[in-house]
C-alpha positions in Angstrom: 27.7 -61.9 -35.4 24.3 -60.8 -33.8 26.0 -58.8 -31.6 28.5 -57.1 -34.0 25.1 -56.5 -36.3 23.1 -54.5 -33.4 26.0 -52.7 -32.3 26.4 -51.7 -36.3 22.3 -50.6 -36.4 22.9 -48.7 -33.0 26.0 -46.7 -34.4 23.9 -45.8 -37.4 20.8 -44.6 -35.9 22.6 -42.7 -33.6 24.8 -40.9 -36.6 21.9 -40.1 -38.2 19.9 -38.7 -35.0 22.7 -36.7 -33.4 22.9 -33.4 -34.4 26.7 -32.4 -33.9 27.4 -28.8 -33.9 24.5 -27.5 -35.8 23.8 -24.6 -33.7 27.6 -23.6 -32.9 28.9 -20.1 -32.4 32.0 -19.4 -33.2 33.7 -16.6 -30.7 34.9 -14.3 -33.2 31.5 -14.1 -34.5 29.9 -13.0 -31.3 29.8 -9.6 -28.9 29.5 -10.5 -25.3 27.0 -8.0 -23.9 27.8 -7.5 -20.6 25.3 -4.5 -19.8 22.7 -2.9 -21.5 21.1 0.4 -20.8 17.0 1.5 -21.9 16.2 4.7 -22.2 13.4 6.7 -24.3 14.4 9.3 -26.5 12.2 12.4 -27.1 10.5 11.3 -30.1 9.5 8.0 -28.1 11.1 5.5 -29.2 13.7 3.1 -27.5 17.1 3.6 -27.2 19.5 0.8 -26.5 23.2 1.1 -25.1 24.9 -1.7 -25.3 28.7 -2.7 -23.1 30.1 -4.7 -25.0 33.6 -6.5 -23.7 37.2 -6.3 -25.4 38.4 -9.6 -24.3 41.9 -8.8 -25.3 41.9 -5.5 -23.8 40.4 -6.8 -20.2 43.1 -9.9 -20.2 45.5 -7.0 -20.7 44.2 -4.6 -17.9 44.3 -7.9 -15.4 47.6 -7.1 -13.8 47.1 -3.7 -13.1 49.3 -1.9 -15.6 48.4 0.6 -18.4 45.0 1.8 -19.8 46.2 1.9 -23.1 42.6 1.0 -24.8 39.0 0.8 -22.7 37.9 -2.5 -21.7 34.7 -2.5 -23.5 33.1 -0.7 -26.3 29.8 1.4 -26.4 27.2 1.1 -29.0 23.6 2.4 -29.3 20.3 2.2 -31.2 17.0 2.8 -31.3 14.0 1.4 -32.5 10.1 1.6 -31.9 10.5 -1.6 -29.7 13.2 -3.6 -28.5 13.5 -6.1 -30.9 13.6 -3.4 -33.6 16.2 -1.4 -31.6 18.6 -4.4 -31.1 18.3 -5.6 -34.7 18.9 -1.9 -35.9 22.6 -2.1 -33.8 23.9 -4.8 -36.8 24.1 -1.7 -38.8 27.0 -0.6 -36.2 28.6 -3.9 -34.8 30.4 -6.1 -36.9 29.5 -9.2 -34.5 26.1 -10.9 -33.4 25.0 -9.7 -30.2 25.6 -12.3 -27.2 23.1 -11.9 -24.4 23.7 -15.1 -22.6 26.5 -13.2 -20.3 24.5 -10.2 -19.6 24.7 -9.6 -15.7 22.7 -6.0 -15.8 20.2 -4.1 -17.0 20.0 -0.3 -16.1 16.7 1.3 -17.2 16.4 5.7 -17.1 14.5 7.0 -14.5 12.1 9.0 -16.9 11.2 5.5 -18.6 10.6 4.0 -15.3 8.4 6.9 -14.3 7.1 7.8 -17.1 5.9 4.3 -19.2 6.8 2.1 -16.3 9.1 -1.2 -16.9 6.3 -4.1 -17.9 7.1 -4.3 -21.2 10.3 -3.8 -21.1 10.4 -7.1 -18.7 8.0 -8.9 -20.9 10.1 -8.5 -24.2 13.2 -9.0 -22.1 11.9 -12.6 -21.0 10.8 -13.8 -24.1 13.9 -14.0 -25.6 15.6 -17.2 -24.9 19.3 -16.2 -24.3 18.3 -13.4 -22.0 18.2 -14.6 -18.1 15.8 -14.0 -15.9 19.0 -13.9 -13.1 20.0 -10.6 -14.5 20.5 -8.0 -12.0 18.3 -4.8 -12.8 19.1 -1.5 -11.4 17.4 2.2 -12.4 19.6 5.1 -13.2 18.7 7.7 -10.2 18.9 11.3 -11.7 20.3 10.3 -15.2 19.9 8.1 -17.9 21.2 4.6 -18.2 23.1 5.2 -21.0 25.4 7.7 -19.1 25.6 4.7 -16.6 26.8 1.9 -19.0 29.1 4.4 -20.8 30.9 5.2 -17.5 34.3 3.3 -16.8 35.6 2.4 -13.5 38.8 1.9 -11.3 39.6 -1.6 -9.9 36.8 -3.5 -11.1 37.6 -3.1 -15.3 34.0 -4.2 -16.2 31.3 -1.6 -15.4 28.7 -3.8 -15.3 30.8 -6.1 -12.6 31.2 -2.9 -10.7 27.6 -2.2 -9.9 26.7 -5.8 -9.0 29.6 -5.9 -6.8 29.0 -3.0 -5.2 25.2 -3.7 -4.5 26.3 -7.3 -3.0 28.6 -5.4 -1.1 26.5 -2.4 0.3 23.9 -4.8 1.0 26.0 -7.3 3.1 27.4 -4.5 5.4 25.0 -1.3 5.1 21.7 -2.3 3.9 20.4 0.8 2.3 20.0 -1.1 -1.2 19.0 -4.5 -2.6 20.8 -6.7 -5.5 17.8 -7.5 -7.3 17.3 -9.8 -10.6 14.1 -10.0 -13.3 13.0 -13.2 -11.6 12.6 -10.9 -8.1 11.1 -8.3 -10.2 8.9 -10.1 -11.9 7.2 -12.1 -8.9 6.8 -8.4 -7.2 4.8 -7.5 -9.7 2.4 -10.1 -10.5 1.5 -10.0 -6.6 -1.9 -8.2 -5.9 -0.6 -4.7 -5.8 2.2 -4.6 -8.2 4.6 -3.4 -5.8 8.8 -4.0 -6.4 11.9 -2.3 -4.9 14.8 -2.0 -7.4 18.3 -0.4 -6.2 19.1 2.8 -7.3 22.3 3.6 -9.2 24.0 7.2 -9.6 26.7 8.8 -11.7 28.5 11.6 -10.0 30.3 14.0 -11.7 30.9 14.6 -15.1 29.0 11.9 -17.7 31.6 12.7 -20.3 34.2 12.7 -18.1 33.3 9.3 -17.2 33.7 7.8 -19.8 37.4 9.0 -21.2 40.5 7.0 -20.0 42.0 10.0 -18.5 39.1 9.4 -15.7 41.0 5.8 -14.6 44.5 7.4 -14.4 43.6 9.9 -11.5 44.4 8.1 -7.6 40.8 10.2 -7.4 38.6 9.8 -10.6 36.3 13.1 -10.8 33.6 10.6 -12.2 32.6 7.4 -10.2 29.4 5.2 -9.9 27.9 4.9 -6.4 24.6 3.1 -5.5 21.8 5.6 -4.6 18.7 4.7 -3.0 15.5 2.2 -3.6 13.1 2.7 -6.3 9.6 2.3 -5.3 7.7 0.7 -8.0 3.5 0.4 -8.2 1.6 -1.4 -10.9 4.6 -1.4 -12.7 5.6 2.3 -12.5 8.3 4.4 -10.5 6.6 6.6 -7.8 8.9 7.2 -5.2 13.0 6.8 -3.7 14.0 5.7 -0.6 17.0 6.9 1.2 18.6 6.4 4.7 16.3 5.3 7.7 13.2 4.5 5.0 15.3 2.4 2.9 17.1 0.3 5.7 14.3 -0.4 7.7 12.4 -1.3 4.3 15.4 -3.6 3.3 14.8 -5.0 7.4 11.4 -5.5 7.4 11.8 -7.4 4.5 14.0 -9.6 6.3 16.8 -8.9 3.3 19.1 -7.1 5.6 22.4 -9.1 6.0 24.5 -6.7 8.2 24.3 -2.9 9.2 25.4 -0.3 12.0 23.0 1.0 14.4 24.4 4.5 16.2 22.9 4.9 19.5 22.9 7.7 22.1 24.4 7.2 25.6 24.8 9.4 28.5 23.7 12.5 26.9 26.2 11.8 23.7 24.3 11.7 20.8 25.4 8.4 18.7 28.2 7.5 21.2 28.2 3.4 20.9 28.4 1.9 17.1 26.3 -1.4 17.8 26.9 -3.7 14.6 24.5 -6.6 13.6 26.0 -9.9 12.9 22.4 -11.7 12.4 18.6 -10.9 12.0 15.3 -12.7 11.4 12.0 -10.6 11.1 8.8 -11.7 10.7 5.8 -10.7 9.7 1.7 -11.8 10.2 -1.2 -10.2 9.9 -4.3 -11.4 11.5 -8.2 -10.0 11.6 -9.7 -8.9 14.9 -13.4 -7.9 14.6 -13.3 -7.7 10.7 -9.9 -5.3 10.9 -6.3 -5.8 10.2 -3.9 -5.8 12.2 -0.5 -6.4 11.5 2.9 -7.2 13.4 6.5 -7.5 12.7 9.3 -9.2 15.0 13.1 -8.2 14.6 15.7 -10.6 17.0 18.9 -8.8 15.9 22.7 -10.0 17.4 25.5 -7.9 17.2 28.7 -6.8 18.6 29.8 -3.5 20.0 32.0 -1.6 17.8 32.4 1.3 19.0 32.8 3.9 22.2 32.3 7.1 22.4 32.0 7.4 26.3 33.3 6.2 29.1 31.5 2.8 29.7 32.5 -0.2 31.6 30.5 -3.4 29.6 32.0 -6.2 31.9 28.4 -5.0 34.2 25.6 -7.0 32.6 23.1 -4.1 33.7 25.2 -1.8 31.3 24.7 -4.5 28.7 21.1 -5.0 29.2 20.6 -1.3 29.0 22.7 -0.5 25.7 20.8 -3.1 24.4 17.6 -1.8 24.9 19.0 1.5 23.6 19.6 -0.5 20.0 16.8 -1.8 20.1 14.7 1.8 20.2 16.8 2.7 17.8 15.9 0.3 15.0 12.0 0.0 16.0 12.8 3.7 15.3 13.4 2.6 11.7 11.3 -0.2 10.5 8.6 2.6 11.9 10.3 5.3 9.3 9.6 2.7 6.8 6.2 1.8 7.4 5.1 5.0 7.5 6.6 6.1 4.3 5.3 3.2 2.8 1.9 3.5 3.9 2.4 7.3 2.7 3.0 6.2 -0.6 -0.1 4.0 -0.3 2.2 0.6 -1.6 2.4 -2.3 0.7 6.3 -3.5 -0.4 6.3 -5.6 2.7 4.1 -7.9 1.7 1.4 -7.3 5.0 -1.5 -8.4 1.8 0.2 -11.7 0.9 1.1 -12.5 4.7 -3.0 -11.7 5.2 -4.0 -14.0 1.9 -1.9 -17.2 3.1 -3.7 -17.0 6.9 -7.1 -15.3 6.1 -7.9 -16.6 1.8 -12.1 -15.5 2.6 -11.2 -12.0 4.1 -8.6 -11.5 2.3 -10.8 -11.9 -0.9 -13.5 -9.1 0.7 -10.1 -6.7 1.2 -7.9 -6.9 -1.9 -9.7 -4.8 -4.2 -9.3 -1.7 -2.1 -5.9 -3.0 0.3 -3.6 -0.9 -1.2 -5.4 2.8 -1.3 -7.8 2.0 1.9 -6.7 -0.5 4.4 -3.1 -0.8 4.0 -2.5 3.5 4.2 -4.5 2.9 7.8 -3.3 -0.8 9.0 -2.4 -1.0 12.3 1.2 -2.2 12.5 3.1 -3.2 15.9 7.0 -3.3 15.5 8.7 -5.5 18.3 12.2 -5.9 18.2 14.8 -7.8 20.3 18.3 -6.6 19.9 21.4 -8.4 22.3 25.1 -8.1 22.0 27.3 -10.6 22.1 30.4 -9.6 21.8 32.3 -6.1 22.9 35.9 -6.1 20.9 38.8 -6.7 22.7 38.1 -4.5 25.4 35.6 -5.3 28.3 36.3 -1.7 30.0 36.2 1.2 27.9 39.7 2.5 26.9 38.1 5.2 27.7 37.1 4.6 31.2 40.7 3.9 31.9 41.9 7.3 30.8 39.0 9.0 32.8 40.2 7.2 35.8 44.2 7.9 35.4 43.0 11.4 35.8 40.8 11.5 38.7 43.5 9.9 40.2 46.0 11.9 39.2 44.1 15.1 40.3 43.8 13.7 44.0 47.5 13.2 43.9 48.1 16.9 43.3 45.1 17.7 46.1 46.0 15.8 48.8 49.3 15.4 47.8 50.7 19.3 47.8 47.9 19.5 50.6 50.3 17.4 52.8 53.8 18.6 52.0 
């Protein structure tokens, strides 16, 4: 009976302490949010553009048939703040918005320039269904709405396209970063209030974009492509990097997951394609009679991709030599990047914080004037250690073949005719 009696009390305390479904959402009452675009209008307030999913119209896209209704919907609003903006869209959407499955944020490259993105970070993190794992990208030469309005081929969700893409470019190019609010944030609560955030681009026609018509050409006249690295300082946009700067600031970083290096060779300007499998770079900075001085340390694999010349690669003094050829080539690069960088006076690399962790009492004397006196003028030296480990399928060059079937062939008709 005791036991019967305290199983009884347990059951009843626990009915009355659980708190069933008290907070639950029903899915018909909700808008999933899957990208959301800031911009500020001319009157200075916000403005909000919200991509918003049609589940029954994605399910119906899956299998690659018609595109008889877009996949998701577009709304906007504005407001004098965030909060005020999103609460002004109920007036337009019949459902509460969802942020919990938001995967981007694009922000306009006038806000970012113009007011910077702090606040925008600061509102976005307080609210509680809003990760900080969100991607974040800034609109390069347009807004963000014209971004989140755009639809795309192949991947049905805009928002899935730009991630994708970013993961993509940076696994096998390295000219851009996939970055999220956490990233962001930590960037710019270090001494300088430096951050690099990818770059996203509409080309072509923004209405064009966003019409149906645009998905039913084998060539849409409107795509998304990612476009360069946003420079940000104390919170603000400054600068873009493109090509050579951006790669070797993506390297230095030690964020570069694969790439293609084009080196010269006998006289042919970009004649071997030398592609990196694996690299580790790092970075110190030590003090040498009260000055900085800073180093960074590639060690790059690869294989050889490509041939251009004649070349045969079975010599290991060819090997050693191309090598050394890659290697100039991307010291060539991280240099690009450091100098642009210390152009810009914005020490992205993190040469301060690598300084702080050895040196805490000089680095204490140096902070307060790092970033506009002794970073623009640090010494830097850029050592890098490139070898190739693989060469295709081939050992001698196709090429090399073809150049020797000739010579051969032309003796033949010499001394051949010669003789008869």
């Amino acid at each position: 009976m005791k036991r019967k009696s305290l199983f009884l009390l347990v059951m009843t305390i626990m009915m009355v302490l659980l708190t069933s479904c008290w907070s639950k959402k029903e899915l018909t009452d909700l808008s999933f949010v899957s990208a959301m675009g800031i911009d500020k209008t001319k009157d200075g307030r916000y403005e909000l553009t919200f991509q918003i999913i049609n589940p029954g119209n994605v399910a119906g896209l899956q299998g690659g048939g018609g595109t008889q209704s877009p996949p998701v919907t577009i709304y906007s609003a504005s407001g004098d703040n965030l909060v005020e903006a999103s609460r002004r869209a109920s007036a337009r959407i019949s459902r509460r918005l969802y942020y919990a499955h938001t995967n981007l944020v694009v922000i306009g490259e006038k806000l970012a320039r113009e007011e910077g993105i702090n606040i925008l970070i600061d509102s976005i993190d307080r609210d509680p269904e809003f990760r900080i794992t969100t991607s974040l990208v800034i609109a390069n030469q347009s807004s963000a709405a014209d971004l989140v309005k755009a639809l795309t081929p192949v991947d049905k969700i805009p928002a899935n396209k730009i991630m994708k893409t970013l993961e993509f470019t940076q696994r096998k190019w390295g000219e851009n970063l996939k970055v999220s609010f956490q990233e962001v944030m930590r960037s710019l609560e270090s001494p300088g209030g430096e951050a690099l955030v990818s770059g996203f681009r509409l080309v072509g026609n923004p209405q064009q974009a966003e019409k149906l018509d645009n998905l039913q050409q084998s060539a849409p006249e409107a795509t998304l492509r990612a476009s360069g690295i946003a420079v940000f300082k104390n919170g603000k946009l400054i600068d873009w990097l493109y090509n050579s700067p951006a790669r070797g600031s993506v390297w230095i970083l030690d964020k570069i997951q694969g790439t293609d290096i084009n080196v010269d060779w006998k006289g042919k300007k970009e004649a071997l394609a030398y592609q990196t499998v694996r690299q580790k770079t790092d970075v110190s900075v030590k003090m040498i009679k009260g000055k900085p001085y800073a180093s960074v340390h590639t060690r790059v694999e690869g294989d050889l991709g490509e041939v251009e010349v004649p070349v045969d690669t079975r010599q290991p003094a060819v090997i050693k030599k191309m090598e050394k050829a890659a290697g100039k080539e991307i010291k060539k690069e991280l240099q690009t990047a450091i100098k642009q960088a210390q152009t810009d006076k914005v020490d992205i690399f993190g040469f301060g914080e690598a300084l702080e962790r050895t040196r805490p009492n000089q680095w204490e004397k140096l902070k307060s004037e790092w970033g506009d006196v002794y970073f623009p003028k640090l010494d830097v030296d850029v050592t890098v250690e490139a070898y190739i480990r693989r060469t295709g399928l081939r050992n001698k060059s196709f090429l090399s073949s073809v150049k020797e079937n000739n010579t051969k062939t032309r003796r033949y008709w010499v001394y051949g005719k010669s003789k008869n």
